[in-house]
Residue, then its C-alpha position, 0 to 999 in steps of 0.5 A: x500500500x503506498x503512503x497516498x493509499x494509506x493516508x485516504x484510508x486513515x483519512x476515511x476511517x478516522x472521518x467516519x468516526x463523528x467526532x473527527x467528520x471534519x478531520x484534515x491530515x495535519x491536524x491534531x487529534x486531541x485537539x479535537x476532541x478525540x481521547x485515548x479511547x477512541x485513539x486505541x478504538x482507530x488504532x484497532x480498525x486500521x490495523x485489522x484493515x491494514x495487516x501492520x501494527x505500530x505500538x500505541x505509544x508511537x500513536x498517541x506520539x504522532x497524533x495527526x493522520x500524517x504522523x500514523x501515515x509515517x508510522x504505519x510506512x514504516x512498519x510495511x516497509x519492513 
């Protein structure tokens, strides 16, 4: 999955979440709104979508759509 493939779906779930509707790449999360829970609840879909896992602490570190496209490249390029 390329990093543009990768961030329209972030984009996508994180979007169907109501409190993140209005949600743009660059922005932060828990600027937002958003709290851990429905972070780890995100995290969980993306990676059963996805078939990659990135520690939560590295998550909740990067807390924009662009910081997990970083993370998650990462980790699918092992």
């Amino acid at each position: 999955m390329s990093e543009n493939e990768l961030r329209k779906t972030l984009l996508e779930m994180f979007r169907a979440k109501p409190i993140m509707k209005s949600i743009d790449v660059d922005d932060d999360f828990f600027d937002l709104g958003a709290s851990s829970l429905t972070v780890v609840d995100l995290q969980l879909d993306i990676e059963k979508k996805i078939g990659a896992t990135v520690p939560t602490r590295v998550l909740m570190s990067q807390p924009s759509i662009n910081g997990w496209v970083s993370a998650y490249s990462e980790k699918i390029s092992e």
